[in-house]
C-alpha positions as CSV (number, residue, x, y, z in Angstrom):
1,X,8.4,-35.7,8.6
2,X,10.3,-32.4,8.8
3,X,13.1,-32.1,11.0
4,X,15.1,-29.1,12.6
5,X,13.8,-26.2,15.0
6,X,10.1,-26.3,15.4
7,X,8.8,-22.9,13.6
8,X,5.6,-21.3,15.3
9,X,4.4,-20.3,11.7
10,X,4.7,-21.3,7.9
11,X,6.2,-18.9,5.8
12,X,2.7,-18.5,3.9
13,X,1.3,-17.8,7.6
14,X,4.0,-15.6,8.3
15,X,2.8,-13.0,5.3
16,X,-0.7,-13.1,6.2
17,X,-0.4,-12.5,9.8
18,X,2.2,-9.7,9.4
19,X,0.0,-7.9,6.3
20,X,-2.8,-8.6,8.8
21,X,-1.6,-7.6,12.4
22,X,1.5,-5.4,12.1
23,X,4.6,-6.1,14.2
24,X,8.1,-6.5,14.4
25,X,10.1,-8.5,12.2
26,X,13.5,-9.3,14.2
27,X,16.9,-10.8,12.0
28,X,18.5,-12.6,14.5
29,X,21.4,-13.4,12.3
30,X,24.6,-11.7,12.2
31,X,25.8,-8.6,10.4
32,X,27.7,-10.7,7.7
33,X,24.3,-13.0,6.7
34,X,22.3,-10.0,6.8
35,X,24.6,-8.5,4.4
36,X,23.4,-11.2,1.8
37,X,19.6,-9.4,2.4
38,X,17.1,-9.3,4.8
39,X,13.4,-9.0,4.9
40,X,12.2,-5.2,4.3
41,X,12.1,-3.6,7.2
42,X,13.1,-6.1,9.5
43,X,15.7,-4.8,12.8
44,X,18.9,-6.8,13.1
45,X,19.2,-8.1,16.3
46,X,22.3,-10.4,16.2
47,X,21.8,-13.0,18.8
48,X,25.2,-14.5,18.5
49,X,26.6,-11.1,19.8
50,X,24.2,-10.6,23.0
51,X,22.5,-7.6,21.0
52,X,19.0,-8.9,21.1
53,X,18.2,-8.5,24.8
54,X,19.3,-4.7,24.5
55,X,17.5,-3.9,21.3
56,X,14.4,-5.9,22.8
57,X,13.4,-3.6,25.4
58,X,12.4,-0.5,22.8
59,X,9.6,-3.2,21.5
60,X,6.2,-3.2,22.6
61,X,5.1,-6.4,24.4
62,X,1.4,-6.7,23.0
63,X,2.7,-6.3,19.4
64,X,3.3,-9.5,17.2
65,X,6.9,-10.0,17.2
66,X,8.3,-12.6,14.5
67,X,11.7,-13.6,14.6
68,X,14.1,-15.2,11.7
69,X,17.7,-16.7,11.7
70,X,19.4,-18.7,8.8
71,X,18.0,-22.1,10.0
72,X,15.7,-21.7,12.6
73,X,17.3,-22.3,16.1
74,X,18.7,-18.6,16.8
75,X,15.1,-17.4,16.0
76,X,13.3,-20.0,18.3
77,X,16.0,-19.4,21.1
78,X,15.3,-15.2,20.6
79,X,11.5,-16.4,20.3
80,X,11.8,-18.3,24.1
81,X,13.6,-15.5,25.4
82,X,11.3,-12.9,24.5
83,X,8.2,-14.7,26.1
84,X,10.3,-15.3,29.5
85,X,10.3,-11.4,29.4
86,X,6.4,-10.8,28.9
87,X,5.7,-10.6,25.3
88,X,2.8,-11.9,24.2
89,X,2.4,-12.6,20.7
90,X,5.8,-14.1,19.4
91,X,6.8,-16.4,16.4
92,X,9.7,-18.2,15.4
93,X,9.0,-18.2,11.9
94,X,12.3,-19.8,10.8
95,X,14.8,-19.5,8.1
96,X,15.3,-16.6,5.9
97,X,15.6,-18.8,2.7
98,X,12.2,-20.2,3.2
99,X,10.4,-16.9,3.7
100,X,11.0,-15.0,0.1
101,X,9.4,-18.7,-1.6
């Protein structure tokens, strides 16, 4: 049994869906983690700080949207979020660490 946040894809999942579809890939970890490296091309969108909801509203609502944190439970809160505001294809696709293996 795994345990922690629940994530809405694998990290396998994650690469084929995004070479598939497109979208945006959304850090939700703060400046300092994303200093250790992030995934190409993602936007930083620090949740901790409140900066997510602002930088949110320049991305389009019928493209995939796949967020990341350093565990998990930053992404699937930003995840919630952005289906509360009308987005219709989002993904918690978890930590960071487990993406690049």
């Amino acid at each position: 049994m795994l345990f922690g946040p629940k994530v809405d894809l694998l990290p396998s999942e994650f690469r084929e869906k995004l070479s598939a579809d497109g979208g945006v890939v959304v850090d939700c970890r703060t400046p300092m983690e994303c200093a250790e490296g992030t995934w190409p091309g993602a936007v930083q969108a620090d949740w901790n700080a409140g900066a997510f909801e602002g930088k949110s509203t320049a991305w389009d609502k019928g493209q995939p949207i796949y967020c990341y944190c350093r565990s998990g439970a930053r992404s699937g809160a930003a995840a919630k979020f952005l289906r509360t505001q009308g987005f219709e294809s989002v993904f918690n696709v978890g930590a960071f660490s487990a993406l690049n293996h």
